[in-house]
C-alpha positions as CSV (number, residue, x, y, z in Angstrom):
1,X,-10.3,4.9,-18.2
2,X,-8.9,3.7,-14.9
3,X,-9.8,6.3,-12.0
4,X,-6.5,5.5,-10.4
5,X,-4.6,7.1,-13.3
6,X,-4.5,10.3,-12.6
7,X,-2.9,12.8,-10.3
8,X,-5.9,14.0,-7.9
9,X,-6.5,10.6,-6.5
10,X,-3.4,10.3,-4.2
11,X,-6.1,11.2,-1.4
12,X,-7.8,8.0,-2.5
13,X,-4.6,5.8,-2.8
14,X,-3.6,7.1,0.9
15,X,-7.0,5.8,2.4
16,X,-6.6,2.4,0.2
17,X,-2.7,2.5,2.0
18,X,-4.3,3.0,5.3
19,X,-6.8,0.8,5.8
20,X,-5.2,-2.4,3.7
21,X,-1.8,-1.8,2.4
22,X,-2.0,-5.1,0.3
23,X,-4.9,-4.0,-1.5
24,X,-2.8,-1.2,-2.7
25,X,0.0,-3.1,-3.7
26,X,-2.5,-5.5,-5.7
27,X,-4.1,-3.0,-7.7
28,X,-0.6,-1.0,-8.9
29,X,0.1,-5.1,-10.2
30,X,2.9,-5.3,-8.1
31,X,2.4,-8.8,-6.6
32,X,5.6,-9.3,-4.8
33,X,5.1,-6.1,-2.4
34,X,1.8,-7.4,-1.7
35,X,2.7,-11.2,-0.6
36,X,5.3,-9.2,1.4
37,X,3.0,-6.7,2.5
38,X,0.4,-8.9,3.6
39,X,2.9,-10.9,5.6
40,X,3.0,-7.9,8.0
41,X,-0.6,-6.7,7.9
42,X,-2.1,-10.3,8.2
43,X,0.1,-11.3,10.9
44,X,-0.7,-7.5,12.8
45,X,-4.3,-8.9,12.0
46,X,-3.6,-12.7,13.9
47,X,-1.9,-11.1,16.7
48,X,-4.0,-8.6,17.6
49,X,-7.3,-10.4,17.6
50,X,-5.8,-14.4,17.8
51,X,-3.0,-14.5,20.5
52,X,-2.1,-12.8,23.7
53,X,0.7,-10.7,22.0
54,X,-1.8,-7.8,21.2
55,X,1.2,-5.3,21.8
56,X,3.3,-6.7,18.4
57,X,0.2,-6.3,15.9
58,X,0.3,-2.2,16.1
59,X,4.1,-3.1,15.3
60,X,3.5,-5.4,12.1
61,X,0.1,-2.8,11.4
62,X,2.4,-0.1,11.1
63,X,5.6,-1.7,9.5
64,X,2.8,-2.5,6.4
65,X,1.4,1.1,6.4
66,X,5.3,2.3,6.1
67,X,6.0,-0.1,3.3
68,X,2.8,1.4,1.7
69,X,3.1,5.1,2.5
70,X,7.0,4.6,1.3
71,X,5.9,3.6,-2.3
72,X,3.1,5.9,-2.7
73,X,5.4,9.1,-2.0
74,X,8.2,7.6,-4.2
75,X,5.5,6.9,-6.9
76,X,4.2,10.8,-6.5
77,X,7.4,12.0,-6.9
78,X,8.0,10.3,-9.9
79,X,4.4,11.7,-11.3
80,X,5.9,14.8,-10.3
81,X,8.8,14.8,-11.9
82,X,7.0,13.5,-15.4
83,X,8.1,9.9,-15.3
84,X,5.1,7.6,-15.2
85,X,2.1,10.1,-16.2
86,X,0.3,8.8,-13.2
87,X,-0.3,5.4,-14.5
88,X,-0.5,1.8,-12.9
89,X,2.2,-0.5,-14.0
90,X,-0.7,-3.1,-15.0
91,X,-1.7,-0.3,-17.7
92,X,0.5,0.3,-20.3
């Protein structure tokens, strides 16, 4: 059993969104979002420790938490409507 599946774990699917959007994007399988995704939250990651630009990276930092935080309420509305059960696309 996958202990993303269910419905009490948004908590732990926030905190994944968080602290490395891509991570979440890689474990619902969708690999697209998360190349995208980690676009933003690498390139937050180069400017803010790599370049003197430090004022862009909270920018791209939160522009990849949105994108996260966007698909995680649309996917809990869907659980809440009945649609997917709760389960990861990679889990049929």
């Amino acid at each position: 059993m996958n202990p993303f599946n269910h419905k009490g774990t948004h908590f732990v699917w926030g905190i994944i969104v968080f602290f490395c959007p891509p991570a979440y994007f890689l474990l619902r399988g969708n690999l697209r979002a998360c190349l995208v995704n980690g676009v933003f939250y690498l390139g937050g990651l180069l400017f803010a420790f790599a370049t003197d630009w430090v004022d862009v990276a909270p920018l791209l930092w939160a522009i990849a938490i949105g994108h996260g935080g966007w698909d995680l309420f649309l996917w809990d509305r869907k659980i809440k409507r009945g649609g997917s059960r709760g389960t990861c696309r990679t889990n049929p």
